[in-house]
C-alpha positions as CSV (number, residue, x, y, z in Angstrom):
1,X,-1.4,-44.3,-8.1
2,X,-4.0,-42.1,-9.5
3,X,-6.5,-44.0,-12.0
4,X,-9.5,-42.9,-14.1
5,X,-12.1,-44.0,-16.1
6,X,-13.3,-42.0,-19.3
7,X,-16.4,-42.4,-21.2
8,X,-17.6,-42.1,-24.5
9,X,-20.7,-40.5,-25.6
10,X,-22.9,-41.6,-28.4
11,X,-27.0,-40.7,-27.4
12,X,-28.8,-44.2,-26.1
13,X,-25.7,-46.5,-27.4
14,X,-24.2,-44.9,-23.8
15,X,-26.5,-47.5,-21.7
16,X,-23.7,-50.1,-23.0
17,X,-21.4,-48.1,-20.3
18,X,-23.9,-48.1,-18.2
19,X,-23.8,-51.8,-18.0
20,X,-20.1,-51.7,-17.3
21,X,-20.2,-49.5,-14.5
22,X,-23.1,-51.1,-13.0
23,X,-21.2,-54.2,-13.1
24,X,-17.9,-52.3,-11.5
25,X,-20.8,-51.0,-8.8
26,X,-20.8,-54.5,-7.9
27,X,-17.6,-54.4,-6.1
28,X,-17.7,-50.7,-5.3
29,X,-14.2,-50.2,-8.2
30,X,-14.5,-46.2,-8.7
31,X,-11.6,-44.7,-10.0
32,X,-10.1,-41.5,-8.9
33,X,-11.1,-39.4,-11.7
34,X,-14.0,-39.7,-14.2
35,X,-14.6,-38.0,-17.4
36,X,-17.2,-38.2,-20.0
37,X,-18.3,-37.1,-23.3
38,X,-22.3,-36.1,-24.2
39,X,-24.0,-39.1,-22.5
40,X,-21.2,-40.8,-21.6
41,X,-20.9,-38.6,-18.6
42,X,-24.9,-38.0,-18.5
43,X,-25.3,-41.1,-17.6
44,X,-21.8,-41.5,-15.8
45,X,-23.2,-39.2,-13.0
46,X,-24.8,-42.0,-11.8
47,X,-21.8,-44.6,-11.7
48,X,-20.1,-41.5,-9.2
49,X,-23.5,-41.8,-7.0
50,X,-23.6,-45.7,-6.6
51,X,-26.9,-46.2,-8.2
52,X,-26.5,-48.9,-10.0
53,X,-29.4,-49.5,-12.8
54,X,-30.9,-46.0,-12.4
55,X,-29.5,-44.9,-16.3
56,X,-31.7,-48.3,-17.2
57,X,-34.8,-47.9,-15.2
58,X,-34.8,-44.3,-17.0
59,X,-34.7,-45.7,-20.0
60,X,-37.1,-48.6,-19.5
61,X,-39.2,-46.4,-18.2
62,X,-39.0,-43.4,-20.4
63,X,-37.3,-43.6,-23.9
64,X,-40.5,-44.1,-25.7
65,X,-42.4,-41.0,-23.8
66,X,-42.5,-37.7,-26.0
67,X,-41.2,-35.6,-23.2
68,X,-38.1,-37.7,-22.9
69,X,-37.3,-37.7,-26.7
70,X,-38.8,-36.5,-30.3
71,X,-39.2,-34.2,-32.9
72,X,-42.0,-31.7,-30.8
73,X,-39.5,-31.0,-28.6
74,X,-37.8,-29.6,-31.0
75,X,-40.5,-27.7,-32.4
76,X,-41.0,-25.9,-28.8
77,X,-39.5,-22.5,-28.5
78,X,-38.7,-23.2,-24.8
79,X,-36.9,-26.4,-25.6
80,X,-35.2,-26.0,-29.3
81,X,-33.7,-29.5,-28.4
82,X,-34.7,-33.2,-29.4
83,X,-34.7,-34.0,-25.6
84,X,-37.0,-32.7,-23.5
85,X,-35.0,-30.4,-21.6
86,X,-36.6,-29.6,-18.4
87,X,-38.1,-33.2,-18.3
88,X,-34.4,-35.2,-18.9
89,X,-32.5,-33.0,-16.6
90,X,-34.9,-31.7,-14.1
91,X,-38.2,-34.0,-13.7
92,X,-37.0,-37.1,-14.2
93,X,-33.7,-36.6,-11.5
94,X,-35.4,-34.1,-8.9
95,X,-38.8,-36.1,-9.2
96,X,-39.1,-39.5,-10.8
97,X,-36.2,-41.4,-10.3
98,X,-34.3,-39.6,-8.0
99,X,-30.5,-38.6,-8.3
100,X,-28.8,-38.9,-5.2
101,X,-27.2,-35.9,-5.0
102,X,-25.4,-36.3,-1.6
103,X,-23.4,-39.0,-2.7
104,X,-22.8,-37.4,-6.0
105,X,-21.0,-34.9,-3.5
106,X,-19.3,-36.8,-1.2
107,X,-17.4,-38.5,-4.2
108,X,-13.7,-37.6,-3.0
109,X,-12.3,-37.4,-6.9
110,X,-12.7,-35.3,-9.8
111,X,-15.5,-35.1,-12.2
112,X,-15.3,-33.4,-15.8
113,X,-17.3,-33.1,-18.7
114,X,-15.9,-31.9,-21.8
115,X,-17.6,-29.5,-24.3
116,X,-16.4,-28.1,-28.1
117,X,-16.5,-23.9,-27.8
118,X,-17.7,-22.8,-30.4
119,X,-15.8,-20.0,-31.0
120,X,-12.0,-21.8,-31.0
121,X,-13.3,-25.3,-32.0
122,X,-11.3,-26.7,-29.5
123,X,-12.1,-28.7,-26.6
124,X,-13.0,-27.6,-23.0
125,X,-13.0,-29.5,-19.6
126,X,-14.9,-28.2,-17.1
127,X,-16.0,-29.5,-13.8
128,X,-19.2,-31.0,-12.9
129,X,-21.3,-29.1,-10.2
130,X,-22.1,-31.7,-7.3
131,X,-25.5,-29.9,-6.8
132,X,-26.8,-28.2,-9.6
133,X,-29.9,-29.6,-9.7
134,X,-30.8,-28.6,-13.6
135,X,-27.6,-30.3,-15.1
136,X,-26.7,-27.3,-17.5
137,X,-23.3,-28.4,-17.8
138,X,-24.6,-32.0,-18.8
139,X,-26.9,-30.6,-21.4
140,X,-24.2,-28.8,-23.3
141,X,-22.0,-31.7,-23.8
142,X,-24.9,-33.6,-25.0
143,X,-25.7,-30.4,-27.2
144,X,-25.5,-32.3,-31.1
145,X,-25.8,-29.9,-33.7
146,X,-29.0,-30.1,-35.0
147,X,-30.4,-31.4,-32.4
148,X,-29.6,-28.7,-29.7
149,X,-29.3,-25.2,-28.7
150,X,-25.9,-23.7,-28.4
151,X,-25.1,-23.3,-24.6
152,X,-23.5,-20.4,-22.8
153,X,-20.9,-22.0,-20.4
154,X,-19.2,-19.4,-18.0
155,X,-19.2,-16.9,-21.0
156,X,-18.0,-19.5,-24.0
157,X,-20.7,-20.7,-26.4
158,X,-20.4,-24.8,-26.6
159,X,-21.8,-27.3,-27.7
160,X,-21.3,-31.4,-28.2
161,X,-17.6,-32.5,-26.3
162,X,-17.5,-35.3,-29.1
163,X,-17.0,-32.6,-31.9
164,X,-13.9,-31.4,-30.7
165,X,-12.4,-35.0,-28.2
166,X,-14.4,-37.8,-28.4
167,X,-12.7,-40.3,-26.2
168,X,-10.8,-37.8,-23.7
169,X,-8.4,-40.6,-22.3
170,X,-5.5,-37.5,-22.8
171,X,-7.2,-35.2,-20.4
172,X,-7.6,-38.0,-18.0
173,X,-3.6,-38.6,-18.3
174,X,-3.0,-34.7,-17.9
175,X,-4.5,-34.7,-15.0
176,X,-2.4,-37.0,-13.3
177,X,-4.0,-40.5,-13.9
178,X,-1.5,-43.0,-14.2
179,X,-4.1,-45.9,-15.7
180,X,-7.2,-45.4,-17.9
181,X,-10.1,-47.5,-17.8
182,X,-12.2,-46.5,-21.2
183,X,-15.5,-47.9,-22.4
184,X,-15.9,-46.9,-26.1
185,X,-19.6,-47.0,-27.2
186,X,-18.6,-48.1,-30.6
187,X,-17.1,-51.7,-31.3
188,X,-13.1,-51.9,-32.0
189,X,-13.3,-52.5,-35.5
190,X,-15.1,-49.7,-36.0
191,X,-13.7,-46.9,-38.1
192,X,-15.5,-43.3,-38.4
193,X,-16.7,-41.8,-41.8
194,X,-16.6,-38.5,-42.5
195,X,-19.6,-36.4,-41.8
196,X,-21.9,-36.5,-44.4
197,X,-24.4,-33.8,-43.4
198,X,-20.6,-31.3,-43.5
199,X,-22.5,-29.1,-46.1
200,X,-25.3,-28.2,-43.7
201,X,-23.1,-27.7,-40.8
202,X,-21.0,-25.4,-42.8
203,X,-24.5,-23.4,-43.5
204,X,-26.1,-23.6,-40.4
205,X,-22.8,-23.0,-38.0
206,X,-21.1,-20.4,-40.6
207,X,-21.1,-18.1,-37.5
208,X,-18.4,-20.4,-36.0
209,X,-16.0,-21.7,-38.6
210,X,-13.5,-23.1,-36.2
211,X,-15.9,-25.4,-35.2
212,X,-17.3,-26.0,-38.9
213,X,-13.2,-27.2,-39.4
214,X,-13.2,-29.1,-36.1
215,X,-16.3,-31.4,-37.9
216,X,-14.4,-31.0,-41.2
217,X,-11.4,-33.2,-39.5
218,X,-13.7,-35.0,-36.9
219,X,-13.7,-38.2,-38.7
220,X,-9.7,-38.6,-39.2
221,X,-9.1,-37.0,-35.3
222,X,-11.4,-39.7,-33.8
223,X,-9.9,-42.6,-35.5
224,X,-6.2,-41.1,-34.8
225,X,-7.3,-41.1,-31.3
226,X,-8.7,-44.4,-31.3
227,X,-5.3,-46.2,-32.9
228,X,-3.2,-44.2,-30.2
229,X,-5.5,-45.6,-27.8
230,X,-5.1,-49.0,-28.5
231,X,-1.4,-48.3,-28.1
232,X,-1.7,-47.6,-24.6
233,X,-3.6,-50.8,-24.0
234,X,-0.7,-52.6,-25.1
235,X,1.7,-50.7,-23.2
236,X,-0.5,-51.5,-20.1
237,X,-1.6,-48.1,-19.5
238,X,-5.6,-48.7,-20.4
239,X,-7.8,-50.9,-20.1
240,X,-10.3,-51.2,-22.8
241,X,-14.8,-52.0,-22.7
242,X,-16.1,-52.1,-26.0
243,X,-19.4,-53.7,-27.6
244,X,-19.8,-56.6,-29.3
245,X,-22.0,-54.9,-31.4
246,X,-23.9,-51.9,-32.3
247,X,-25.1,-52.8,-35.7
248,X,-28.9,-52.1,-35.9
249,X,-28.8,-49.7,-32.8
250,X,-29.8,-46.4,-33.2
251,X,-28.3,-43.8,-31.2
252,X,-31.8,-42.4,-30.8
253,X,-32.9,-46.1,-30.5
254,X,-36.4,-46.6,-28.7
255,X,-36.5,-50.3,-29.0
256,X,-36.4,-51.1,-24.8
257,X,-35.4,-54.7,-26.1
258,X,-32.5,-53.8,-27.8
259,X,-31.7,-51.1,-25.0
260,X,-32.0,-53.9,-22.3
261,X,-29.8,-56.3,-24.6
262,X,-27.0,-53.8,-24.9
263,X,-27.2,-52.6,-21.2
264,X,-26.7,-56.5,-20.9
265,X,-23.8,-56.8,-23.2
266,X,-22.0,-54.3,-21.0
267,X,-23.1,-55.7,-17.9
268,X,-21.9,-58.8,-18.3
269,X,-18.6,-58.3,-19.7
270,X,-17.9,-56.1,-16.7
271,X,-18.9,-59.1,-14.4
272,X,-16.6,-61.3,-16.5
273,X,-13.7,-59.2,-16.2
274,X,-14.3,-57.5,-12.4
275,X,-10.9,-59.5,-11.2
276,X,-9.0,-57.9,-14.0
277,X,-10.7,-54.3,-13.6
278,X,-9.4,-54.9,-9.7
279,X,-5.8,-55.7,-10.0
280,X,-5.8,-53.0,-12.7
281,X,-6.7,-50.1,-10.7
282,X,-4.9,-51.4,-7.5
283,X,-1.6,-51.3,-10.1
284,X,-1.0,-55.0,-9.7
């Protein structure tokens, strides 16, 4: 039986899945397939090479340092992004805290990250390099509008995965996977708004319409997605890590407190629930 797990982006409030898969690290549970939105699968890179607390020692570590995150990065015309670029995606994994690419690569499953193209609005999957040592792929589904550069991906211009599937659970069942873990970022109650910045990105993104109408219906396609979600849950099919809660968290939050508190919240309901995770992906 084929299982995956599938995790939602959402910018910092991501080190709450880091908490769950550290916890599933505990017991070495790795599903066959893992897919991730923006940070989700950022940060999920490291679940897939067994280094367990490396997403929170970055974070500990570097959240509050200007090359990490802030408005001057934006301001550079090498950057054009709120994150610092080269320092995220090169320094801090070839240099600082190491990524351990050789176990990233000897990972036997697949590993996708999902980005909007700008062009069709619609969502792509592609496949995450095992060695590409600058993360390009991982940049452009955490590319906000806004807050980003538009990325060329074999050919396609793309940006944010969340745009266009927030919570790719689908894609994980189209490719074969029989049972879904999902960690949501967000809390279950929570319902999305529509966007209210919708003027500006019809202005700044008139170039790509589609994906102008892909935010235009964000809001209602993420909270369809949600509901049919829960549905599988109850038919057995997923199983379900949400917060407790987010209220108060930034998802540029730079509070290590708070970061370590929601890492935390994850952590430990992974712990709590590491029997049930088990007998879930062994089909039990």
């Amino acid at each position: 039986m084929k299982t995956g797990i599938v995790l939602e982006g959402g910018a910092v409030r991501t080190i709450f899945s880091t908490g769950v898969c550290d916890a599933l690290l505990t017991r070495d549970l790795l599903p066959d397939y893992v897919i991730g939105v923006s940070a989700g699968i950022a940060y999920g890179v490291s679940y897939v090479s067994k280094q367990s607390r490396r997403n929170l020692d970055i974070m500990v570590n570097y959240i509050n340092d200007k090359r990490y995150m802030g408005f001057g990065n934006l301001l550079r015309r090498d950057n054009r992004a709120y994150f610092g670029l080269d320092f995220v995606f090169g320094t801090i994994p070839n240099e600082l805290i190491p990524f351990d690419y050789d176990t990233f690569a000897a990972y036997p499953g697949e590993v996708e990250a999902v980005v909007t193209n700008m062009d069709t609005g619609k969502a792509e999957y592609f496949p995450v390099e095992r060695r590409d040592d600058r993360f390009k792929l991982l940049q452009a589904t955490c590319a906000l509008p806004f807050l980003f550069p538009v990325f060329d991906i074999q050919g396609k211009p793309c940006m944010d995965g969340g745009a266009a599937d927030a919570i790719p659970y689908e894609r994980a069942l189209e490719r074969g996977c029989e049972r879904v873990i999902v960690v949501l970022t967000r809390e279950r109650s929570y319902v999305r708004r529509p966007e209210k910045l919708q003027p500006l990105i019809d202005a700044a993104y008139r170039k790509y319409p589609r994906f102008c109408d892909t935010m235009r219906r964000r809001a209602d396609a993420y909270n369809t997605s949600r509901e049919r979600l829960f549905q599988l849950e109850r038919e057995g099919r997923a199983l379900l890590f949400a917060p407790h809660s987010t209220e108060g968290f930034h998802r540029t939050e730079k509070d290590v407190e708070k970061i370590r508190a929601l890492w935390k919240d994850g952590y430990d309901e992974g712990m709590e629930r590491l029997d049930e995770v088990q007998a879930f992906l062994s089909g039990s």
